[in-house]
N, C-alpha and C positions, 0 to 999 in steps of 0.2 A: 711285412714280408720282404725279405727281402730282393734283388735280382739273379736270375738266374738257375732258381730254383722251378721246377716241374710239380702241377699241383694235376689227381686226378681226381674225377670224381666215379664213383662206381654205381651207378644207377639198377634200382632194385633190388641193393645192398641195405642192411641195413646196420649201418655204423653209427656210433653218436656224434661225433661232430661233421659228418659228411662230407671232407675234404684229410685226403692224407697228403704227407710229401712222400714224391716218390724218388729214392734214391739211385740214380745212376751209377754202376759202377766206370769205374774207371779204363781208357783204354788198354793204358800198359799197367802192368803188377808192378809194385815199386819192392825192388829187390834189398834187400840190407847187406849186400856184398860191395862191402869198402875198396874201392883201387886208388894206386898213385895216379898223379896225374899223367904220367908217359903211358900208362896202361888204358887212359880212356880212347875213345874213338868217338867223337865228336860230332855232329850231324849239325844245320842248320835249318830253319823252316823260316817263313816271312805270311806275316796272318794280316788280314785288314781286321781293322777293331775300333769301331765307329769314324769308317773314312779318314784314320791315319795308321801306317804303314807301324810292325812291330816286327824286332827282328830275335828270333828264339835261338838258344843254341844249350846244347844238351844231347843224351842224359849224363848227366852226372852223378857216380858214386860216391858218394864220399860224403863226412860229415854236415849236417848244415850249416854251421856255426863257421868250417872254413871255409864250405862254399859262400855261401854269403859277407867273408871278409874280402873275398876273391871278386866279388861281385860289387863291393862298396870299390874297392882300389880301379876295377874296370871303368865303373860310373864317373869315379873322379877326371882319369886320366881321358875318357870320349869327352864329359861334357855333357852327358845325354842324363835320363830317370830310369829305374829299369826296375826288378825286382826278382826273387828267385818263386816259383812256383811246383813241386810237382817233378822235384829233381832237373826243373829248366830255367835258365835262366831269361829274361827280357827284358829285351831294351825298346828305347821309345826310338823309331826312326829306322832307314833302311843300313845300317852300319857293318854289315858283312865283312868286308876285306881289314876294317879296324880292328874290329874284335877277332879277328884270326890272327892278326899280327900278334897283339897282344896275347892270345891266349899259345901262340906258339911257344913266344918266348916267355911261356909261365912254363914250359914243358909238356901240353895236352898237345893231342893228335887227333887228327881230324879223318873223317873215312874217304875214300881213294873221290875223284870227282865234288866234292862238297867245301 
């Protein structure tokens, strides 16, 4: 099994293997409306995830294929690991003010204060 998964069990059920997974849905709806990149508005979050610092930035519309080239050239140019998940992307490490530079001058815009 793997992590991160939610198992319940239902007591005085009577099911045959008496454990199911329970599926959580998702917080946000993941929408299939394509934008350019001047069109996005950009938000940032920073999560701890086993006591080192990860810095999220998203959401992003747009294909996977070119988000994730966008996300290998970011990678290269910081230095850092990162990965797309969920129409978000993440990097390893507290990189804010970098990856805004960068992602200014790809064209994306970021929301008022963020």
């Amino acid at each position: 099994m793997s992590r991160g998964k939610k198992l319940d069990i239902f007591i005085g059920a009577d099911i045959d293997d008496s454990w199911t997974v329970v599926k959580s849905e998702r917080k946000t709806p993941i929408s299939n409306e394509i934008l350019e990149p001047s069109k996005h508005f950009l938000v940032f979050k920073k999560e701890k995830r086993r006591g080192k610092t990860v810095t999220l930035v998203g959401e992003f519309h747009m294909p996977s294929n070119d988000t994730t080239a966008i996300l290998k050239t970011l990678k290269k140019k910081l230095g850092c690991g990162g990965s797309y998940k969920d129409g978000w992307m993440e990097f390893q490490g507290e990189i804010k003010d970098k990856v805004r530079e960068l992602l200014v001058e790809s064209g994306f815009r970021f929301k008022h204060g963020h």
